[in-house]
ROFINU-759235 format. One record per residue (C-alpha): z, y, x negated; residue number from 1. Coordinates in steps of 0.2 Angstrom, whole numbers. Each point is the difference from the previous one (the first is absolute). Layout:
<sites>
SITE      pz      py      px     k
SITE       Z       Y       X   NUM
...
</sites>
This chain:
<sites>
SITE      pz      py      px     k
SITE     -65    -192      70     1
SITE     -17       3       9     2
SITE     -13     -11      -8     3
SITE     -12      13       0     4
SITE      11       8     -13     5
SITE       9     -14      -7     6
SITE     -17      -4     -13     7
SITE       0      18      -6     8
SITE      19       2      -1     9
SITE      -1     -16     -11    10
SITE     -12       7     -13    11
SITE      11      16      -1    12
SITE      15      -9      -2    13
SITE      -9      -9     -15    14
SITE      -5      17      -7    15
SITE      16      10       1    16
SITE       8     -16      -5    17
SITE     -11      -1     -18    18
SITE       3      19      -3    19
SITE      18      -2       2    20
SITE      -2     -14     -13    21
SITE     -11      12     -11    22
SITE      13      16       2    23
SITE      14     -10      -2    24
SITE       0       1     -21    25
SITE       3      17       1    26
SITE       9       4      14    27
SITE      10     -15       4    28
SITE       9       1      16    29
SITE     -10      13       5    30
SITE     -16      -7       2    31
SITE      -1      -7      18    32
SITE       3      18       3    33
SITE     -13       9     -10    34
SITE     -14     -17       4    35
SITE       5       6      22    36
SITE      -3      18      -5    37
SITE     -14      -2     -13    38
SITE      -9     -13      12    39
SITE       3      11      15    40
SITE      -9      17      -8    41
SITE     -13     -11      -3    42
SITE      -4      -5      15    43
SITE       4      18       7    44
SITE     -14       5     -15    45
SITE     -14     -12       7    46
SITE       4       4      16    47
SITE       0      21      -3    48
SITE     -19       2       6    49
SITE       6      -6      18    50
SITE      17      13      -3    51
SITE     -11      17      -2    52
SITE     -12      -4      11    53
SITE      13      -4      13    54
SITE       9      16      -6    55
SITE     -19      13       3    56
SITE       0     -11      17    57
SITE      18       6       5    58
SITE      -4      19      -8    59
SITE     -17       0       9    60
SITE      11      -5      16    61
SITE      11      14      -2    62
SITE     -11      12      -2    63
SITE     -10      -6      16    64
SITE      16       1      10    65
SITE      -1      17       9    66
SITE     -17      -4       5    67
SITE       3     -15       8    68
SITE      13       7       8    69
SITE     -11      15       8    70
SITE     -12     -15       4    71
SITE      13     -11      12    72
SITE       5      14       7    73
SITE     -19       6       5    74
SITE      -6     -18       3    75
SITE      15      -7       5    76
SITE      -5      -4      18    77
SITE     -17      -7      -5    78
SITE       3     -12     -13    79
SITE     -17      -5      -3    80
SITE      -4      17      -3    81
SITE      16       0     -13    82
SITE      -6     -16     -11    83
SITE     -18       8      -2    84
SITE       8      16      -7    85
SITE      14      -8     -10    86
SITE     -14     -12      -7    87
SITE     -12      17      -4    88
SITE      15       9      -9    89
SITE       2     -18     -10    90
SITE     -18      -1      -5    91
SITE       1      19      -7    92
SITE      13      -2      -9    93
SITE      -6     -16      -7    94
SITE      15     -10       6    95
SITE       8     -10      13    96
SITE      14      -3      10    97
SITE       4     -14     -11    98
SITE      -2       6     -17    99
SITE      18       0      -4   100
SITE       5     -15       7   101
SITE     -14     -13      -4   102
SITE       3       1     -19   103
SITE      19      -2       2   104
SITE      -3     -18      12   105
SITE     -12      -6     -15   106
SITE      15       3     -12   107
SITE      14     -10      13   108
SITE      -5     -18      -7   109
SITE       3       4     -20   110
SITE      17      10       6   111
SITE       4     -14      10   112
SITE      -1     -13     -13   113
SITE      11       9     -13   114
SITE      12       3      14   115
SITE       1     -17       5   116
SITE       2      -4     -19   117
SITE      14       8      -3   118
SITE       9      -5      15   119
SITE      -4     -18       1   120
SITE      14     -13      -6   121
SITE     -13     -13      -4   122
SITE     -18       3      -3   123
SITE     -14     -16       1   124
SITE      14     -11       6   125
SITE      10       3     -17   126
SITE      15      12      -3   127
SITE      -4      19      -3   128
SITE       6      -1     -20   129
SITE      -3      21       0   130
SITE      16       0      14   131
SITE      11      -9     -15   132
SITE      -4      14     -11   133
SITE      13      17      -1   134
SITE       4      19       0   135
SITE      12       5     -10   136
SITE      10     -16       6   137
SITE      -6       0      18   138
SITE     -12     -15       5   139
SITE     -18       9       4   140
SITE       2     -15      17   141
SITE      16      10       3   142
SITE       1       8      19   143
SITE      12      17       0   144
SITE      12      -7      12   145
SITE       2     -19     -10   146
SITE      11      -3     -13   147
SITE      11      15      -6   148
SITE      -6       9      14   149
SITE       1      18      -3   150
SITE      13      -3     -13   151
SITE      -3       3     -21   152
SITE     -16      -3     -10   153
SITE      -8      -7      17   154
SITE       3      14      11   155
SITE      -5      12     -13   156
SITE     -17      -5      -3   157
SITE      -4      -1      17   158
SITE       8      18       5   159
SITE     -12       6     -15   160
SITE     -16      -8       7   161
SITE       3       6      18   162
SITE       4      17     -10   163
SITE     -17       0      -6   164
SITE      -7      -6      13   165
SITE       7      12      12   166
SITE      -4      17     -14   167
SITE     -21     -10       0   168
SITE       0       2      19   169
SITE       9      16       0   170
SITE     -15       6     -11   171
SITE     -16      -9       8   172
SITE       5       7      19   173
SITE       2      17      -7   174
SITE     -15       1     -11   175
SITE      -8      -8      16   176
SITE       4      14      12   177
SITE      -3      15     -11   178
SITE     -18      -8      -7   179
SITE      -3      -2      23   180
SITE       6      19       1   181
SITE     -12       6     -14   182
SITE     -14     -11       6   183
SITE       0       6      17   184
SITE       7      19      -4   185
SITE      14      -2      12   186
SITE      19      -1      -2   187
SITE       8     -13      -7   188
SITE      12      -2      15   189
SITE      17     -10      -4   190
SITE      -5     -17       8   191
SITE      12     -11      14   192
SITE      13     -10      -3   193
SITE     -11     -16       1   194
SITE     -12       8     -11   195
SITE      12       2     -11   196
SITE       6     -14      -2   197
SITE     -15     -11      -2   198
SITE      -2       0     -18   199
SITE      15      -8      -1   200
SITE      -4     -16       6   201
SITE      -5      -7     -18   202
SITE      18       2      -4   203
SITE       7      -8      15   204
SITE     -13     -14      -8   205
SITE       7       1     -15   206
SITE      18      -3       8   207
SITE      -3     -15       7   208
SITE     -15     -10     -14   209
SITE       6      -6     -17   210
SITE       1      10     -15   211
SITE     -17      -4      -6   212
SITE      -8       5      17   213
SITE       8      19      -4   214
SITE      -5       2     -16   215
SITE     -18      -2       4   216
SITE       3      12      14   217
SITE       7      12     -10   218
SITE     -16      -4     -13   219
SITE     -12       1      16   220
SITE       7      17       7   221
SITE       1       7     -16   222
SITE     -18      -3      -3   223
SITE      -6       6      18   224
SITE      10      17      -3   225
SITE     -10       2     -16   226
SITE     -16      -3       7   227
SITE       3      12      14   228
SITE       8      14     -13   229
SITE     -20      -5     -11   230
SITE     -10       3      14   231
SITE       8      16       5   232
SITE       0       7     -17   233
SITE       6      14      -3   234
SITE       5       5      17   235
SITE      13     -15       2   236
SITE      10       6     -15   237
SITE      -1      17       6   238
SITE       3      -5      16   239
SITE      19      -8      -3   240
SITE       4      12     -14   241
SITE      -5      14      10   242
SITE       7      -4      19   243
SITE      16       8      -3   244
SITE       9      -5      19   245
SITE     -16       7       7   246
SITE       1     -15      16   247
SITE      -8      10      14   248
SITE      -9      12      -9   249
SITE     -18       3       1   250
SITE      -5       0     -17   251
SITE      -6      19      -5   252
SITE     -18       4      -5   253
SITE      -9       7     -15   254
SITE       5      17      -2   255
SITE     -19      10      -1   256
SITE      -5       8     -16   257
SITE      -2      20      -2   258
SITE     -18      -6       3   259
SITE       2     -10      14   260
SITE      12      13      11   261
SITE      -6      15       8   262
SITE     -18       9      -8   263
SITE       8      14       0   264
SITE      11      -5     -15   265
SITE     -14      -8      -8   266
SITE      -7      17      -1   267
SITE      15       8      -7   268
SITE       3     -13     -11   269
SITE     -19       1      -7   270
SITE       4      20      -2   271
SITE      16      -3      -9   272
</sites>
């Protein structure tokens, strides 16, 4: 373990480690599980300032995206020329290049450490007790392919995280394309293959990292999910409840009111 983490992952460990003790009374073999999850949101919960604004930042990007288009393709060949505008659009829109990517580096460290938590056999030079701890029989330091392997309670539990975990990043990619397509007013265009298939890497994670290390995954995506569905209340509900196969479509604008539409029928109308 780095020892620029390996201070911080220690003090973690103690914390998780005193709630399971606490949360053991009342759940009993439970509690490693509920201390992972409950420790995990709230860290996600301090850290939820850095998730919206990295969130406006990403918005703010999408939204900017047709212009910066137009720009390379006016200024491509003069790329000084290009950096001034792009750096003009920014400041108008009173944002950066960076606005959605800065807060998500700050958050690496914290994310890091609980990673490295619930993946690390030993842990200040001493054995990682939460490891030795269970899901409904299975060892939380218990790797899918170990042990039983995919067989009985063992191969169970971890075909129900990677189900999860599969359905959360079902659900994050596809609220991420339709909140880009309403942002920017374009279609929400079925993405490629690698596209795809990129939110899927936490549960390749998941395959191969110890049983604790997928729960807080699963605890982790869970949360970024309900962030993104809070900052894009009400329109990400209504956006997944709504998009009925509509891949590829452009999404159809407000139909004008009686008063909106032809003057013609506003005068008719005020007759009538």
């Amino acid at each position: 373990m780095s020892s620029f983490l390996g201070v911080p992952v220690d003090a973690a460990y103690h914390l998780v480690s005193g709630l399971t003790g606490i949360l053991t009374p009342a759940l009993g073999g439970l509690a490693a599980v509920a201390a992972i999850v409950v420790f995990t949101m709230a860290v996600r919960l301090l850290l939820m300032p850095l998730s919206l604004r990295a969130l406006r930042g990403q918005a703010a990007q999408a939204r900017l995206a047709p212009q910066l288009v137009a720009l390379r393709q006016r200024y491509g060949k003069q790329p000084e020329r290009l950096q001034r505008e792009m750096a003009a659009l920014y400041k108008r829109e009173g944002t950066s290049m960076f606005a959605g990517f800065a807060p998500l580096l700050l958050q690496w460290p914290f994310l890091s450490v609980m990673y490295l938590l619930f993946r690390s056999p030993t842990v200040g030079g001493t054995a990682n007790t939460l490891l030795t701890h269970d899901l409904f029989g299975v060892p939380l330091g218990a790797h899918w392919l170990s042990g039983a392997g995919l067989a009985g309670v063992h191969g169970a539990v971890f075909v129900g995280l990677f189900a999860l975990l599969a359905g959360l990043c079902w659900l994050s990619a596809r609220l991420g394309r339709l909140m880009t397509a309403q942002a920017t007013g374009t279609t929400a265009a079925s993405p490629g293959l690698l596209v795809r298939a990129l939110p899927y890497v936490t549960v390749v994670i998941a395959a191969f990292a110890p049983l604790a290390a997928g729960i807080y995954l699963l605890t982790t995506l869970a949360w970024s999910l309900a962030e993104r569905m809070l900052y894009s209340r009400p329109k990400g509900w209504t956006a997944l409840s709504t998009d009925h196969g509509s891949r590829g479509r452009r999404f159809p604008p407000e139909r004008p009111s009686l008063t909106q539409s032809d003057p013609r029928r506003r005068r008719t109308a005020s007759v009538e």
